[in-house]
N, C-alpha and C positions, 0 to 999 in steps of 0.2 A: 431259447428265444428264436422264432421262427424268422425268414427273411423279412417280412412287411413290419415285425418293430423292430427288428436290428436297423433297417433304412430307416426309419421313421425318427429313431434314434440318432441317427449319425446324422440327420440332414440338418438336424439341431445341430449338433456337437461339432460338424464342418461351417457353419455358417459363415459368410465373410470376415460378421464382424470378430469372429474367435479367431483367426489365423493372424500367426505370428510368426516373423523371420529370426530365428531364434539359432545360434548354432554354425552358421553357413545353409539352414536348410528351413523350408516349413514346415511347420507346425501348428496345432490346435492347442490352444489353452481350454480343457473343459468346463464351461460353466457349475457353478457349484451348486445349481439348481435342478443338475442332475443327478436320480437316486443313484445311491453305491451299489445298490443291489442289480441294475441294470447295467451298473459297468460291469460290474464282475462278470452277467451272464454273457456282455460282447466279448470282456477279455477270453472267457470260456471256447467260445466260436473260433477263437484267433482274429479277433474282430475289434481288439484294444486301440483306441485314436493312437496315432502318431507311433504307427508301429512300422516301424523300417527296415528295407530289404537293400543292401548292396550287391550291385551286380560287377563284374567287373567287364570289358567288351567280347574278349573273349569267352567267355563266361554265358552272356545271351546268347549269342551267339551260335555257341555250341547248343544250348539249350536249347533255341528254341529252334533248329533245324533235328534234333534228336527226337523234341515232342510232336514237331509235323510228321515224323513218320510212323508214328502212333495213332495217327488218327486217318480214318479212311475218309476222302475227298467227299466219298457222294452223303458220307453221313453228316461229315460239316456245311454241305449244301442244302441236306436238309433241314439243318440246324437252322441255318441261311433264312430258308424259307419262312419256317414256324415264328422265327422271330417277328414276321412282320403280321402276326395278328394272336394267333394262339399261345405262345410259349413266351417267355419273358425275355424283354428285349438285350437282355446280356449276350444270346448266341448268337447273335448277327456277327461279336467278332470270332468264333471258331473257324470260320470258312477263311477269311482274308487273313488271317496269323498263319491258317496252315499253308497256304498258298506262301506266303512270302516264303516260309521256314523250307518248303520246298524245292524252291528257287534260288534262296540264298547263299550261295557258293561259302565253303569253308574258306574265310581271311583274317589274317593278324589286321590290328589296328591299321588304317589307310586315312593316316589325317597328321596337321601339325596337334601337339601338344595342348594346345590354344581353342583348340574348335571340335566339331566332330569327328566321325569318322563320314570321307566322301563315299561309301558301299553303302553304310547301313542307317547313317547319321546317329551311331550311340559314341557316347564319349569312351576315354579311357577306363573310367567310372562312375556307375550307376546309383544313386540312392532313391528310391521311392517311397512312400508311405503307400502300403499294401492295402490299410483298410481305406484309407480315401481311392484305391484303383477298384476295389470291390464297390465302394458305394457309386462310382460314377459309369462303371459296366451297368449298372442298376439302374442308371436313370438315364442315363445318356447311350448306350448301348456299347457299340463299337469305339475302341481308342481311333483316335488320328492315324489316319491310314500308313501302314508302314513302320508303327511304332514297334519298335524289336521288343523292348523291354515291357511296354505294357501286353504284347501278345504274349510272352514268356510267363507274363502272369493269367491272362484269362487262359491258355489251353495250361496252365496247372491247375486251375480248377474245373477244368471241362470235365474228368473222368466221372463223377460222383454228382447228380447221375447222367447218364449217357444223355447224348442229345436228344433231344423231340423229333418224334415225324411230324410235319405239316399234315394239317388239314385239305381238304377239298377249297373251301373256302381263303386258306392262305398260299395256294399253288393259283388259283382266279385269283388274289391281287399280286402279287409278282405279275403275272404275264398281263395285267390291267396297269402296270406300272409302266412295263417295255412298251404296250400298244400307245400310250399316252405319249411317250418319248418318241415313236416311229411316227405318228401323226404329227408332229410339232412344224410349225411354217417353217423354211429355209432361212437358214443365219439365225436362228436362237439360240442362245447359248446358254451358259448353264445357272447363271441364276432365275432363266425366265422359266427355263423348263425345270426347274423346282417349285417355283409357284407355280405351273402346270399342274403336275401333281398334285400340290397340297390344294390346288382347287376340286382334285376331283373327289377329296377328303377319302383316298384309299385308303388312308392309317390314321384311324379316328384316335382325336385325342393326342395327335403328336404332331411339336407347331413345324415350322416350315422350315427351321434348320435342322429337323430330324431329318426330311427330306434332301436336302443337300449332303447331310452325310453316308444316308445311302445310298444318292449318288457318286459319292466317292470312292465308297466304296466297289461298286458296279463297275467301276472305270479304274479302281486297281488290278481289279481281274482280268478289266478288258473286254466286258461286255458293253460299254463307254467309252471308246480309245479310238487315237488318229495313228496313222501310217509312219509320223514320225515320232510319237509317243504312246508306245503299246501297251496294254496292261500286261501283269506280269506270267498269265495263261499263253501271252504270244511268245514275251521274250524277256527276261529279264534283266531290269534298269534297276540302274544304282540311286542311290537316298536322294544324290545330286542332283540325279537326272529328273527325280522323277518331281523335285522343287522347283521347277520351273515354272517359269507361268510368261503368258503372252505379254503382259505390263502390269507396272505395279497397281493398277487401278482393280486388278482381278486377285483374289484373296481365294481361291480353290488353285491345288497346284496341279501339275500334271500327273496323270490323262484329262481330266477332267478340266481344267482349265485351257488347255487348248481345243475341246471337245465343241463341235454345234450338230445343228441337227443335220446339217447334210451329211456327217460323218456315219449316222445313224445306230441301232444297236447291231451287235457283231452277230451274229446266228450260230455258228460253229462254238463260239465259247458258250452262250444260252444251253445251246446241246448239248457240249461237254457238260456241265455243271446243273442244268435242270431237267436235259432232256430225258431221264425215267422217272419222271412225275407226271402223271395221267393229267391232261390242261381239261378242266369242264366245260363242255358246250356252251351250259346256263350256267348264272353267278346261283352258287349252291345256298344254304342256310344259310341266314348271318351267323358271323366267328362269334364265339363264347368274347364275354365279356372280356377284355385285356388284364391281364393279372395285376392285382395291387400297387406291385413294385415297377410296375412297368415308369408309372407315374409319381414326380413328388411328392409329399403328404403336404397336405393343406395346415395352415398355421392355422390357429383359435382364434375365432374372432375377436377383438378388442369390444367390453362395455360401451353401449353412446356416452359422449360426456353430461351430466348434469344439465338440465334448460340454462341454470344460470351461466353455465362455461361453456355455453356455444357462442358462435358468430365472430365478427372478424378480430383481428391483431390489433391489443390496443396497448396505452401506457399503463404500465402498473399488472399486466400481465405478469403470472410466473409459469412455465413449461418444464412437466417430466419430460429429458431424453433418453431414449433407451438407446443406450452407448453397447451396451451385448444384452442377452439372458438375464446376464445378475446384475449387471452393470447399469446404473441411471445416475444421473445428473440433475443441476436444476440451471434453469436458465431464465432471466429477468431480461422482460422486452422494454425499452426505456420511452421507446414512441414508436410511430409510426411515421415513417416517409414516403413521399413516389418520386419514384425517380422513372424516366424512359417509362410514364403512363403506366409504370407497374407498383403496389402498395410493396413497401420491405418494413420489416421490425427492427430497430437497433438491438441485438438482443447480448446478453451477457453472463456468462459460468457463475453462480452462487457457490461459495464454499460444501463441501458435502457429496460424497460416493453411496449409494444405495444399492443394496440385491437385489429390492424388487422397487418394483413403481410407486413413489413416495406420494403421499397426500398434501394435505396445506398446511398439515400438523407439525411438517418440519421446518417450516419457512421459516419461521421468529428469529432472532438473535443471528441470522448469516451473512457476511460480508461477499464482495466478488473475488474470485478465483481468478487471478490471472496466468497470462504466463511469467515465463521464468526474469524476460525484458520487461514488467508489468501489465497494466490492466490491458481488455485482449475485448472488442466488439466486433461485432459481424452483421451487415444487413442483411436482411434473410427471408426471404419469400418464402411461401407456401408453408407457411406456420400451421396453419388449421386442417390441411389436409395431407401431410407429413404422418405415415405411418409410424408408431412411437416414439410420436412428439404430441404429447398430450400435455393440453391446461388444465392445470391443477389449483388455479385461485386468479381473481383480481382483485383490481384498487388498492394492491401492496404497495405502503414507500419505501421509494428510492433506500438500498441500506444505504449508509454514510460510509463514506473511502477518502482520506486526503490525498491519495495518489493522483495524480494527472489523469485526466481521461485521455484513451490513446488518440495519435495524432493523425494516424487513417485507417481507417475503415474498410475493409474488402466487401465485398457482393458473396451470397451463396444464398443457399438454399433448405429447408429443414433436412430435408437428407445429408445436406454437407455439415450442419450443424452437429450430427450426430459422431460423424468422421474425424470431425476438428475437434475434438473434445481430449482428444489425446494429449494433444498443443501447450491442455492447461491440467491436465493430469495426467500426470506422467504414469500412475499406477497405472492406466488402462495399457498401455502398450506391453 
């Protein structure tokens, strides 16, 4: 199984609605609606869901200051580079793992019991699922700036194969990224000059918080950094330090969050780190198409519904919700209300768990499913345009219930309809 169906695979298999806290730890429950034959080939990979690695702090620690010195700076810069057009976006973190591991002074644990550690922010002890750090190198590229433990996992798998040289084409956008950030008006700061960037569509196909993390990235090394918050190319800061940020209204921590344009980009660190990469006069070919995995795979489209199951929310409606993969429900809208100028369904759980998306063939004979304190409704917007939340029949009555109908009623939404479903079946959780 090559890398583009193993992600393809997993981004099923990770989906919101499958995670479970199961343990003290998360976890993915796999849908049963995927083949066996396809897990075997992930577990083959080493690439089995909810497969876990305990670290201990000293333990990364040591590790991943052992593996920085395995790896030569200018080739994890180049790594750097390639990432942002040619090469798959997973190498953008080789360069910042090995910098930090280089940096990172050998220390016993430096924290109460209770918290992190203040040097490196890992706990005592570590547990990760490995293939969810694998699928999210894959689509998200770099972990969170600083992370000991997920860098301990990308430069374990950096050896095989060696990093990529950048193209012509990927050294012209790096240096069209820093010229974009040196032109920025006076007092911008770092959200605006992210949407800088993503305005000038340098890294097609990747939205605008990929941009922000490559600015964070940029400004852990310090080609981004202020005088009193350096990247770690000037000086080396600790977990604590470098968690700061100006106020809580700003959600990027330092360098980067104290960062504006007057601070500018740093030149000497550019040097150190890009300077033997030939800059092009002219923007060379355009870069080869972005590799598969760069990007999410796209879900399958849903059938249109039938003429007669189109249009808006009425009484006597019944609705597929797709609660996971395997997982549907049925739900009974009782009317239609407006409340605050906006139309809601009263809508209600019918007895019945499905694997795949049930028809009108199973309505007959079902009462309502409530909770565990009895019957359980919800007014619920955006009924018809709720991805897997399909109408499956009208002009159904009312089933018959002697229980009381409940005494209030919440607000939500077809998406939240799908969430709350747990409420009244407990099998889902």
């Amino acid at each position: 199984m090559d890398d583009d169906r193993a992600l393809a695979l997993l981004t099923r298999v990770y989906a919101p609605e499958n995670r479970v806290f199961h343990g003290g730890r998360h976890e993915v429950r796999v849908p049963a609606t995927v083949d066996a034959a396809d897990l075997h080939e992930l577990a083959a990979r080493g690439l089995a869901p909810s497969t876990f690695v305990t670290l201990t702090h000293d333990a990364a620690v040591t590790e991943l200051r052992a593996r920085a010195r395995e790896v030569d700076e200018r080739a994890a810069a180049d790594a750097f580079v390639a990432s942002l057009g040619s090469a798959p976006v997973r190498w953008r973190s080789l360069l910042p793992a090995t910098v930090l591991g280089s940096a990172l002074p050998d220390h016993a644990f430096d924290g109460r019991p209770d918290r992190t550690c203040d040097v490196c922010f890992v706990d005592p002890e570590v547990t990760v699922d490995t293939t969810d750090a694998w699928r999210s190198r894959r689509t998200s590229g770099a972990p969170l700036p600083g992370d000991v433990v997920a860098y301990v996992l990308a430069l374990r798998e950096a050896p095989a194969p060696w990093p990529p040289a950048p193209t012509p084409h990927d050294v012209w956008t790096l240096h069209q990224v820093l010229r974009t950030l040196r032109e920025l008006p006076p007092g911008t700061r770092p959200g605006a000059a992210a949407k800088a960037v993503h305005r000038e569509r340098l890294l097609p196909g990747r939205p605008q918080h990929a941009v922000t993390s490559l600015l964070e990235d940029l400004a852990l090394l310090g080609v981004l950094q202020t005088p009193e918050h350096p990247g770690l190319l000037t000086r080396f800061t600790t977990a604590r330090e470098r968690d700061r940020r100006p106020s809580v209204r700003v959600e990027v921590s330092a360098p980067l969050g104290f960062w504006t344009a007057e601070h500018g980009v740093d030149s000497g660190v550019v040097e150190r780190l890009f300077g033997h990469l030939p800059v092009p006069s002219t923007r060379p070919a355009e870069a080869p198409a972005a590799p598969p995995s760069v990007r999410a795979p796209r879900t399958a489209r849903t059938q249109p519904l039938a003429p007669h199951l189109r249009g808006d929310p009425a009484a006597g409606d019944v609705y597929a919700v797709g609660c996971r993969e395997d997982a549907w429900v049925l739900a009974y809208c009782h009317g239609v209300e407006e409340h605050g100028g906006r139309r809601y369904g009263r809508v209600e759980y019918l007895d019945g768990m499905f694997d795949a998306q049930p028809g009108a063939e199973v309505i007959a004979g079902r009462g309502f499913r409530g909770r565990s304190d009895g019957r359980w409704q919800q007014l619920t917007s955006q009924l018809s345009t709720t991805p897997r939340v399909r109408r499956i029949a009208r002009d159904v009555t009312v089933p018959p219930d002697d229980r009381p109908a409940p005494t209030s009623t919440p607000f939500g939404t077809g998406p939240s309809l799908r969430h709350m479903a747990g409420w009244c079946f407990p099998e889902l959780r």
